[in-house]
C-alpha positions, 0 to 999 in steps of 0.5 A: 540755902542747902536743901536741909533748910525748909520753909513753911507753908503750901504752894509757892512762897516767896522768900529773900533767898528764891521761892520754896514750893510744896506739894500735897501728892501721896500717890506721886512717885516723883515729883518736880516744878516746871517752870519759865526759871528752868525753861519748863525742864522737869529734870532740873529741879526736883522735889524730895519726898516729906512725910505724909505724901509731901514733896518739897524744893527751893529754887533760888533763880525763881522769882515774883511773876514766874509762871510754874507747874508741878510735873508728877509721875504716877503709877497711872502716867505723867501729869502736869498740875496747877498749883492747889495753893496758887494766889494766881493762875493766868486763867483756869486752865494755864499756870500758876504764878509766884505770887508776891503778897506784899501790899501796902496796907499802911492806914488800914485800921477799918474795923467792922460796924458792930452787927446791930448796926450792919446794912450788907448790899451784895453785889456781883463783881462781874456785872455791877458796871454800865451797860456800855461794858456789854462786851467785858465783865466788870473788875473790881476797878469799875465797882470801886467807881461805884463806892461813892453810891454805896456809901451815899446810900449808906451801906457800910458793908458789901457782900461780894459773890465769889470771886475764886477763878472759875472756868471763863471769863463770866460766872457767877462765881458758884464752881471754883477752879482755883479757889485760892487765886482770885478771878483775873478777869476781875483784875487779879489778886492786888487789884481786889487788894486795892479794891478791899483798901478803897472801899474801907477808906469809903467805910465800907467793909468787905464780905466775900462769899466762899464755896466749900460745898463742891468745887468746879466742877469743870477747869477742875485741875484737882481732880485726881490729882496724882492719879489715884482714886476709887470707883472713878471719883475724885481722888485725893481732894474729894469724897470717893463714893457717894458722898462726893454726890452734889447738886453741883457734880460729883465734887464734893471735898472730903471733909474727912480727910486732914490735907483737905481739911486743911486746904479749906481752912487755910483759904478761908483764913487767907482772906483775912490774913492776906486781902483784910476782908472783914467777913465770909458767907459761906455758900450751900452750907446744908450739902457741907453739914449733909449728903443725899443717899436714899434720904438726907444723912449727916456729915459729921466731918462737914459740921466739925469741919464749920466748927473748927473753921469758925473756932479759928476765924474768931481766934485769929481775927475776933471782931470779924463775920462768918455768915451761913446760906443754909437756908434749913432753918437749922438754929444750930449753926448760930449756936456757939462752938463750945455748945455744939454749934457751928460757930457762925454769927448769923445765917440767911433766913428763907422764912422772912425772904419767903414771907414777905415776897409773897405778901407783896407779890400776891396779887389779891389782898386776901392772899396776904397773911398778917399772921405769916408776916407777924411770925417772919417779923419777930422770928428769931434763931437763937437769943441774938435778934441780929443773927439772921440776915433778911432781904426781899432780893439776893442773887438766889432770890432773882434767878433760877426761875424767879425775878426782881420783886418789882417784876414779880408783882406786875410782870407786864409793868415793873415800873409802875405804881404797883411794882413801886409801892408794893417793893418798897413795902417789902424794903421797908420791913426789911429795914425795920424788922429784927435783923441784918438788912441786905440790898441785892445790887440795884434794888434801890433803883428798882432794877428789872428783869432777873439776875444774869452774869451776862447783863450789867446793872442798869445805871441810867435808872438810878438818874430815872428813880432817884425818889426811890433811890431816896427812900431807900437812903432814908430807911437806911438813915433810920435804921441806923439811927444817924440822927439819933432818933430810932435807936429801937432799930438796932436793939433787941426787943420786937413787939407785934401788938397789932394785928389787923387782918382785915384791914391789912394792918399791922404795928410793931414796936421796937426797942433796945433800951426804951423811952425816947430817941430809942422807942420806934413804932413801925406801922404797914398798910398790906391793903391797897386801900388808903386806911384814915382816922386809923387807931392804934396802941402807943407805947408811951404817951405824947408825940410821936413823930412821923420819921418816914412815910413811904407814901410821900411824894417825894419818893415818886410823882405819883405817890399819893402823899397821904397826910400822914402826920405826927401822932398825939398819943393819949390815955385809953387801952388798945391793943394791951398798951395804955395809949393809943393815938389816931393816924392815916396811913396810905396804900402799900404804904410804912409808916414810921414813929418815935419821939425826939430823946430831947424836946425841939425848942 
């Protein structure tokens, strides 16, 4: 192949004829590629110049498995580079490596459950294993041992923390190094192939959070790349002044600028091009979209740069999911491209999560507010009830100074009744409001302590609160309506229609088209007083059958299995519904209703 014929793309591409290599490096006066295919000789093989700080070459003796890096000489000295673009790196600070991306992907024809029907359990790659694994993180081979639990569960999505290499062998995965090239201490990019193929074989799709608000900031190979910067920031990936300013250091990308533009778009669309994952959440996204000067100022190029990322990930793989961390209450960015949104198909919302870990960690039935319950139940961004994601726990919800809920509500016992009844009251209505539920990892088995990259999932609780680990089945069951009963669950429509602050009752219907098998009413105990020979408004009239009662024994020995039981709805107005029924509902306890869509003979 003569020099005059190029290939496409960034980075290393394997081709039959060799590997091509590009380079983004304005400020570079010479450029070449070092390598084990020239025994790291940086005169054998250089790169010619291209327009707009390009440099290209192709090396016919280079092959798949080849470790590589660009040498640059700069005005400001001779550097050696890691590849931007490399799919693999033998650790954060060593080199790159020609990456095949062939994979078997034949019979891989999963296709994401539609959004109403999304159950997301996040995980963390590192650390969901035995704790007999003290000594190594977890790869992504021990957590495809674990896909039979998920998908006994019932789960049909798993949310994974990010899994760009990042500095060490334990993080949990928020400063990217390289974000093109996944973790090798997990197993590197064809074990996340297989991986990815294994868990859609189990019905369960992938979601990978990404990490575009900063990069690094340590093992930051980008930093300054080809020398040049201003006022001793970044260069040519970041932001140059204040802008550059994060949480997280000083490396915020320069949305701005085209290349790096580019750059991010290019990974996030090789997660669905070349690893089939079926959706992104995108962290942070408030410090992409704004910065902090005296007070906080907008980032158009950050908004327009979401807009065009989400306008190419619908055109290119429609049917898929990209999930903001905002967490601002900002309705905009569930809002349509073409109206002036970001694009994204839902966000994680802080006003449910908020809402109810404080109404069931409060130690004071008084501290708990109906009315902030009843908001954070029907709340909604937009016209879309499912463009919201809410959970009780996730990474951010059980570290940085906060715990599980059940240590949460009874630090000195976390696995007592208290801690039992009161988390899974918050599952519950985590299940059974308008939304996208999500599981953090462990949760249903009540997982302790706060979240580490250090400690594993305690496994041997599954075995010790297998009552609980059914119940969360069982509201998962519901929720998807598997036995053709709660319909409601998955639909539209959410009616708050008894509000008892008092007694710490509440009731809502849900609904998507109505009548049997897809009315559902969900009633909630706050107190932890039991609440017999209760009335409450039906929306229709007839039996309503008891599908779920977090109070039964069933789920733990010392559960009060209060008889709860169906409920005969009859002719006479309560609470502005034209009948009502008589029910008694446990402490801290949910109860579940809705009529069979055919009669049981």
């Amino acid at each position: 192949m003569s020099q005059a014929t190029t290939i496409k793309g960034i980075g290393s591409i394997l081709h039959p004829k060799g590997v091509a290599f590009r380079l983004w490096a304005p400020h570079a006066q010479k450029v070449s590629v070092i390598g084990s295919f020239n025994n790291w000789n940086g005169t054998k093989h250089k790169m010619r110049a291209e327009p707009g700080g390009y440099w290209y070459t192709n090396i016919a003796k280079a092959r798949a498995g080849d470790p590589y890096r660009f040498l640059l000489t700069t005005p400001q000295g001779e550097f050696q580079r890691i590849d931007p673009y490399a799919r693999e790196v033998t650790s954060s600070v060593g080199n790159a490596i020609v990456h095949d991306p062939s994979f078997d992907w034949q019979g891989d024809d999963f296709q994401l459950a539609p959004w109403n029907e999304l159950v997301i359990y996040e995980l963390h790659i590192g650390t969901f294993n035995d704790r007999e694994g003290l000594n190594q993180p977890a790869q992504f081979a021990s957590v495809s041992a674990r896909l039979g639990h998920l998908r006994k569960l019932g789960v049909n999505a798993i949310q994974i923390m990010p899994i760009g290499e990042f500095a060490g062998d334990r993080s949990w995965g928020y400063n990217p190094a390289h974000i093109f090239s996944v973790e090798i201490s997990y197993g590197g990019p064809l074990a996340f192939k297989q991986f990815v193929k294994r868990a859609h074989q189990a019905g369960i799709a992938v979601i990978l959070d990404v990490v575009y608000n900063h990069l690094g900031p340590s093992d930051l190979d980008l930093w300054q790349f080809d020398g040049w910067s201003e006022n001793d920031r970044g260069g040519i990936y970041f932001y140059n002044d204040i802008r550059a300013d994060t949480p997280w250091g000083e490396t915020r990308p320069d949305y701005g600028r085209g290349e790096v533009r580019q750059y991010l778009c290019d990974n996030a669309l090789m997660w669905f091009e070349e690893y089939h994952v079926d959706g992104l959440r995108f962290d942070a996204t408030q410090f992409i979209r704004t910065f902090q000067d005296q007070d906080v100022q907008d980032l158009p190029e950050g908004w327009s740069l979401l807009q065009w990322m989400n306008s190419q990930i619908v055109e290119k793989y429609p049917g898929h999911i990209t999930i903001a961390e905002d967490l601002q209450n900002n309705r905009w960015l569930t809002k349509d491209v073409g109206a002036g949104g970001a694009g994204f198909g839902c966000q994680w919302d802080a006003s449910f999560v908020h809402t109810i870990r404080q109404a069931v960690i409060a130690t004071q039935d008084e501290e708990r507010s109906l009315v902030a319950i009843r908001d954070a139940i029907q709340y909604r961004y937009n016209d879309d009830a499912f463009d919201r994601v809410i959970y009780s726990e996730s990474h951010d919800e059980v570290a940085n100074g906060k715990a599980r809920v059940p240590q949460e509500i009874s630090p000195s016992d976390p696995k007592g009744w208290y801690a039992r009844k009161r988390s899974t009251l918050a599952a519950a209505m985590v299940f059974t409001a308008p939304g996208i539920p999500m599981l953090f990892q462990g949760q249903e088995f009540l997982e302790g302590g706060w979240f580490r990259d250090t400690v594993p999932v305690d496994w041997d609780q599954r075995d010790e609160f297998h009552g609980i680990v059914r119940l969360y089945r069982d509201l998962i069951r519901l929720r998807l309506s598997r036995d053709g009963f709660t319909r409601g669950l998955c639909g539209q429509f959410t009616q708050v229609y008894h509000l008892n602050d008092d007694r710490k009752i509440i009731a809502f219907q849900r609904w998507a088209q109505g009548g049997p098998g897809d009315d559902v009413v969900v009633v909630a105990n706050f107190s932890h007083l039991a609440q017999d020979n209760y009335q409450i408004g039906f929306p229709s009239a007839g039996q309503w059958v008891l599908r779920f009662n977090s109070d039964w024994q069933g789920y733990n020995d010392d559960f009060a299995n209060h008889p709860s039981t169906d409920v005969n709805a009859e002719p006479g107005d309560q609470d502005g519904l034209p009948w009502h029924g008589t029910l008694s509902i446990g402490p801290y306890t949910v109860l579940i209703f809705s009529q069979s869509a055919h009669p049981v003979i």
